[in-house]
N, C-alpha and C positions, 0 to 999 in steps of 0.2 A: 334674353329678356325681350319682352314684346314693347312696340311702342305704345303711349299713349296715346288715346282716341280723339286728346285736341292737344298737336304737334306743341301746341307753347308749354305744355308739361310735362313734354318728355324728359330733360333734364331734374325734375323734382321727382317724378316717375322711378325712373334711373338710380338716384337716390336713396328713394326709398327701397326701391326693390334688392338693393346692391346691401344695404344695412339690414331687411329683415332676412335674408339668404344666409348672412353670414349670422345672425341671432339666431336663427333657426338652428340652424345646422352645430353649431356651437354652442349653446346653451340650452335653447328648447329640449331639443333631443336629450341631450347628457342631464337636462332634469334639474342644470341648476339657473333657470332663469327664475330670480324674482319679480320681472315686470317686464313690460312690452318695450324696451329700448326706442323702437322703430318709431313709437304713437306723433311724435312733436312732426316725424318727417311724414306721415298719415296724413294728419291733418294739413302740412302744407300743402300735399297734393290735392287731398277730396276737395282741399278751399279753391286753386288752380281749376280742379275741372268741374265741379260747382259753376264756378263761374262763366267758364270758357260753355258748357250746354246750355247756361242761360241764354250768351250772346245769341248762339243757335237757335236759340227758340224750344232745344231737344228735352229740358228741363220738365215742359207742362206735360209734351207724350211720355214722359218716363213714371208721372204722377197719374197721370190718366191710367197706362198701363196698368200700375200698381194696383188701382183703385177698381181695376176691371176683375183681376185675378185673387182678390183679398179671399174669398169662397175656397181658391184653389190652394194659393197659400197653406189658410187654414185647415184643408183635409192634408195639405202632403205632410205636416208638421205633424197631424195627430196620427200618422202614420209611420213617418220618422221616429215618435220617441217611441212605439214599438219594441 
């Protein structure tokens, strides 16, 4: 598994990754998952590096980004559902 892109969430990273691997693989697949087991360890992460791109400042370029691309986005989607 790969590290996290801000080191203080690699261990919640970790975590998560190590829970939806085995959900996947075990349940997903074999078709008997009722629900996302992993989500409580999800959101402890996204909250982790939420936070940690804010300190960086990387938070505003990722919304900027976004906000540049929404055109592009929206044609690769209406190409996807295809």
């Amino acid at each position: 598994m790969s590290a996290s892109l801000a080191p203080e969430c690699n261990e919640t990273k970790e975590r998560y990754d190590n829970c939806f691997l085995k959900w996947y693989s075990e349940k997903y697949i074999r078709g008997t998952a009722t629900n996302d087991e992993c989500e409580p360890l999800f959101k402890q992460y996204k909250t982790c590096l939420s936070k940690a791109l804010k300190e960086r400042g990387i938070d505003q370029m990722l919304e900027d980004a976004r906000a540049d691309n929404k055109e592009n986005d929206a044609e690769y989607m209406k190409l996807s559902a295809r």
